[in-house]
C-alpha positions in Angstrom: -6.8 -19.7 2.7 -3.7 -19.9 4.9 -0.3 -21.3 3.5 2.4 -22.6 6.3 5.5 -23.1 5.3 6.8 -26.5 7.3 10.3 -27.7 5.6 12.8 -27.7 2.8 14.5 -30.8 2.6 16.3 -32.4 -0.6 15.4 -29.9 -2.7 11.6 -30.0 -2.4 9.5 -26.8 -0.7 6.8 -27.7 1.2 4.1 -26.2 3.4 0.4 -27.0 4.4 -2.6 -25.2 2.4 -5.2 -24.4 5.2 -9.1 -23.4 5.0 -9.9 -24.3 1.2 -13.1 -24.8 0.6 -13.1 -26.8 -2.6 -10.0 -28.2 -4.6 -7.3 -25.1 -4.7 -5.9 -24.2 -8.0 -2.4 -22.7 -7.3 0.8 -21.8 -9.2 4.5 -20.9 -8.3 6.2 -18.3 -9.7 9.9 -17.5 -9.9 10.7 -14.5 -12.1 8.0 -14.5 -14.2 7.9 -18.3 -15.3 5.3 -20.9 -13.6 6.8 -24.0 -11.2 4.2 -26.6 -11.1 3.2 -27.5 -7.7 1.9 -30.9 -6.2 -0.6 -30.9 -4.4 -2.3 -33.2 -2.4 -5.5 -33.7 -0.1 -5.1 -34.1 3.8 -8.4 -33.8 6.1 -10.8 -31.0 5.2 -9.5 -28.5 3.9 -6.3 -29.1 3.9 -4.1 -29.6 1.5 0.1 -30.1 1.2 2.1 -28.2 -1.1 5.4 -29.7 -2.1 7.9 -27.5 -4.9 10.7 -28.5 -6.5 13.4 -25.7 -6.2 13.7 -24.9 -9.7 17.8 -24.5 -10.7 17.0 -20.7 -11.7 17.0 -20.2 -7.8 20.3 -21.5 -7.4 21.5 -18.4 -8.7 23.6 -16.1 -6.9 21.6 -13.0 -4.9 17.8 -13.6 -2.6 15.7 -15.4 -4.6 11.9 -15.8 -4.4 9.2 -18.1 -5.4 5.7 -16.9 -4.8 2.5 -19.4 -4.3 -0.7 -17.8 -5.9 -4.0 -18.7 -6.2 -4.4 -19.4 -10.0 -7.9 -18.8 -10.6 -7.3 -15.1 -8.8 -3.7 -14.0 -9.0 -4.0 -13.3 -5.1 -0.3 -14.4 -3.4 -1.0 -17.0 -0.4 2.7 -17.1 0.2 6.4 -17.0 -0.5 9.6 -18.0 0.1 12.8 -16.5 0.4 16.2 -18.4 -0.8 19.1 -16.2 -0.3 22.2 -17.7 -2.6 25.7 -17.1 -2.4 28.2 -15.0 -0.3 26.5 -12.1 0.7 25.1 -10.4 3.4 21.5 -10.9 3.8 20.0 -8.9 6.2 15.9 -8.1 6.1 16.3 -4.9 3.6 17.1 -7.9 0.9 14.9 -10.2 1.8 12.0 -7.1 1.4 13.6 -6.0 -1.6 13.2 -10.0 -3.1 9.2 -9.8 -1.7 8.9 -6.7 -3.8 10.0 -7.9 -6.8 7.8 -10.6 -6.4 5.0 -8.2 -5.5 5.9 -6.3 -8.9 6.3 -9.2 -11.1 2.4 -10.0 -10.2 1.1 -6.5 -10.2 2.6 -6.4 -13.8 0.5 -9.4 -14.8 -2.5 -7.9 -13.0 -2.1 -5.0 -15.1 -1.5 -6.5 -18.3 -4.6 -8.7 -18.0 -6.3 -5.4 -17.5 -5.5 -3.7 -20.2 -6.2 -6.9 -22.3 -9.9 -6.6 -20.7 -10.5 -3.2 -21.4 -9.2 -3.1 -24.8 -12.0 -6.1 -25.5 -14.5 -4.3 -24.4 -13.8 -1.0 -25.9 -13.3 -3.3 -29.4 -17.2 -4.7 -28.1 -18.3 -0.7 -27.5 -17.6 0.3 -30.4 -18.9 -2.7 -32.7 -22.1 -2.4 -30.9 -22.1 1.7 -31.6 -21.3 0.8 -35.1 -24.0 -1.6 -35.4 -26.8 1.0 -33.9 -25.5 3.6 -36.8 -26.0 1.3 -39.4 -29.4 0.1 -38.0 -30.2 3.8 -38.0 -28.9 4.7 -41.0 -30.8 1.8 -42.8 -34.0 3.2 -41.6 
């Protein structure tokens, strides 16, 4: 899938989801927190994206909202909103894609640690439950 960014106006972020093969299940992210994001059908595998800025971006400093897949994590996009009087010049705007890039390796990782402390739990139960079939004959 392919995300193009086409417009801001009024407050609202939109763009053009390309190449889906079924319904797309995605999510916005700004610092951690979901923004819900409507989406809508075109022609074959096309859909529109349309975000509402949230207020948290209208905060001073480069601000980012990344567009994920939800059933994968994978980022399709982002955008950049840089805020206030400053100088923004590309180092910022990277340094706002990285933080982005952090906040969902975090959530990678902390889904994976989740998963691997259920199946150690899962391990070990079925370790237990060999000893005691052992031990009981």
């Amino acid at each position: 899938m392919k995300l193009i960014p086409t417009r801001i106006v009024d407050g609202v972020w939109e763009g053009v989801l390309s190449g889906a093969l079924s319904q797309p299940h995605v999510v916005g992210v700004h610092l951690g927190s979901e923004v819900p994001i409507d989406l809508s059908a075109q022609d074959e595998g096309n859909y529109a994206l349309r975000v509402e800025i949230p207020r948290a971006m209208l905060s001073s400093g480069t601000q980012t909202l990344t567009i994920r897949d939800a059933e994968t994590g994978a980022e399709l996009g982002h955008f950049v909103l840089p805020v206030g009087e400053q100088d923004v010049d590309a180092a910022q705007v990277e340094l706002a894609a990285l933080r982005a890039e952090l906040d969902l390796l975090k959530t990678a990782f902390r889904a994976l640690a989740r998963d691997t402390e259920e199946f150690q739990r899962i391990v070990v139960e079925q370790m237990e439950a060999e000893m005691d079939s052992e031990n009981a004959e």
